[in-house]
N, C-alpha and C positions, 0 to 999 in steps of 0.2 A: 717498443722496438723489437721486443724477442719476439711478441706473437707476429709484427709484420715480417720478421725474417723467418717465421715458421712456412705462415701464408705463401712468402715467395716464395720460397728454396721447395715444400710440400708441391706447390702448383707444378711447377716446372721437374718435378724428382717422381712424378708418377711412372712415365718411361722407364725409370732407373729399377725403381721395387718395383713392380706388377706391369713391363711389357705386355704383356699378352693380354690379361684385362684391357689397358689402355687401348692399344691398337686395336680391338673389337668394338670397344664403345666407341670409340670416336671415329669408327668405320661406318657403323650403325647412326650416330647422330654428330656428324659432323659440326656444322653449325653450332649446335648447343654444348656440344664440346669444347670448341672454340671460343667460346661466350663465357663460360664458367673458369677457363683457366685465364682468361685475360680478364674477369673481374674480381678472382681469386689473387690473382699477381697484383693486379692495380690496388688491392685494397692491401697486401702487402706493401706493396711500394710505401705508400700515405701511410701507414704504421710504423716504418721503417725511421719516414721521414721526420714525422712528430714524436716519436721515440728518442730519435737520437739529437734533434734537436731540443727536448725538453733534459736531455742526457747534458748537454753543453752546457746547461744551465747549472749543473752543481757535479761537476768533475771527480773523478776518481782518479786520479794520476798514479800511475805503474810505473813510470820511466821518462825521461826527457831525452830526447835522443837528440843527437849534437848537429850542429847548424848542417856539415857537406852533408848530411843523409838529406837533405831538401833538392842536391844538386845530382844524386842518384835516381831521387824519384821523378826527379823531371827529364834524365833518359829513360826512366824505365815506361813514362808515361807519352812517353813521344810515339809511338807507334799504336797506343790504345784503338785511338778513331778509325785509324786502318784496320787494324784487323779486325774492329766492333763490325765495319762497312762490309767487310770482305765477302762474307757469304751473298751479297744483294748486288756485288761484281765480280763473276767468277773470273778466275785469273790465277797466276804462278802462286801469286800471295794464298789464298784459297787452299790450294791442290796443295800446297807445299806442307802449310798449317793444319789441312786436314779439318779442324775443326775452330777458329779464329775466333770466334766471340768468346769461347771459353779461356783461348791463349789472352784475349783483351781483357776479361775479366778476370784471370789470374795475376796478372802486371797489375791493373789498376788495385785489388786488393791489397797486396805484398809492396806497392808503392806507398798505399795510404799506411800501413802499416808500421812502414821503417820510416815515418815523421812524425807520426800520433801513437802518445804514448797512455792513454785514459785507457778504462775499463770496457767503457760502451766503444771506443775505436776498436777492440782488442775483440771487442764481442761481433760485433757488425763485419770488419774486414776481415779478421780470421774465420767465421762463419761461411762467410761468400766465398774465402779464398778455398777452405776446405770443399765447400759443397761444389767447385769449379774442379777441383782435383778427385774427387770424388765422379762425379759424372765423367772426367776423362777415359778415366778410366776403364767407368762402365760400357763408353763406346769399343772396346776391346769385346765382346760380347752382343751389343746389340750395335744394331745402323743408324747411323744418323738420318734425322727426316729431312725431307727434299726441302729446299728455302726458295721459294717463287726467285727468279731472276734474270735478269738481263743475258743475253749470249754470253757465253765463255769466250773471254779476247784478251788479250795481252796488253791491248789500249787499256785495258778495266785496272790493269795495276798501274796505269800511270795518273788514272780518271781517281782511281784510292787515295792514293800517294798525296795529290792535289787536295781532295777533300780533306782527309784524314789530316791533315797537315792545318790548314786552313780553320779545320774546328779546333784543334788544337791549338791555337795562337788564341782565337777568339775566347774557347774555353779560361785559359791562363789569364787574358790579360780581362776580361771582362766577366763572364760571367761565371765562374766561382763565385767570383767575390759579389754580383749581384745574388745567384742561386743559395749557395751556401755559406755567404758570410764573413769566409775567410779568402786574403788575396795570397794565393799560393807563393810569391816572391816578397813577402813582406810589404 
């Protein structure tokens, strides 16, 4: 699990330590740029996932944290879908947030975090969650890259809203519990 969250968080943190390298080479070889950070990430992912699925298998428990924090993390994770979508529909949501996938990956961390109380939750969601806050940051100093999208419209936060919502239901009531095993509402 720790080298797939190296692989991901390194893939995606080159911007962060070495701007200026990154944006030449990947100026220079696009394509192959493009290839290496998303088979760098994907192989992250799948390390991430047999890590901490093999982590489930012999627990380390830190804390139990009491039944309402289930009832927190499902407002906190109610807007996740939206703003993961946002950059792909520009709109108030977007412009507002500034930067929304990281806002969705920050909630979805800190959510997963105040209900799972093991070792490997603590290592996985605090990890993500730092390296989220961490790259905010850095956007204070460097720009964000452009994200291919749709026109800029006001429809687009209502076209969110609906999707964002809609995966969100389907997520909770179906696949968690198909994907990852556990059914988020007992």
């Amino acid at each position: 699990m720790i080298l797939g969250l190296v692989l991901f968080i390194g893939s995606h943190s080159v911007a962060v330590v070495a701007p200026g390298w990154r944006d030449r080479f990947a100026d220079k070889h696009k394509a192959a740029w493009k290839a290496l950070v998303v088979f760098v990430a994907l192989a992250g992912v799948v390390g991430i996932v047999k890590g901490y699925a093999e982590a489930r298998l012999d627990p380390v428990l830190l804390w139990v944290p009491p039944t309402w924090l289930r009832h927190v993390a499902a407002l906190l994770l109610l807007p996740v879908f939206v703003f993961f979508l946002a950059p792909y529909f520009p709109g108030r949501i977007k412009t507002t947030l500034k930067h929304p996938q990281l806002v969705a990956l920050k909630l979805w961390a800190l959510a997963h975090l105040l209900v799972n109380g093991t070792l490997a939750d603590i290592v996985l969601f605090g990890s993500l969650l730092a390296w989220a806050v961490v790259c905010r940051i850095s956007y204070r100093w460097r720009p964000a890259n452009e994200t291919p999208v749709v026109t800029h419209s006001r429809a687009n936060d209502f076209i969110l809203l609906a999707l964002g919502l809609a995966l969100y239901v389907l997520f909770v009531r179906w696949w968690h519990l198909a994907w990852i095993g556990v059914a988020p509402f007992g």
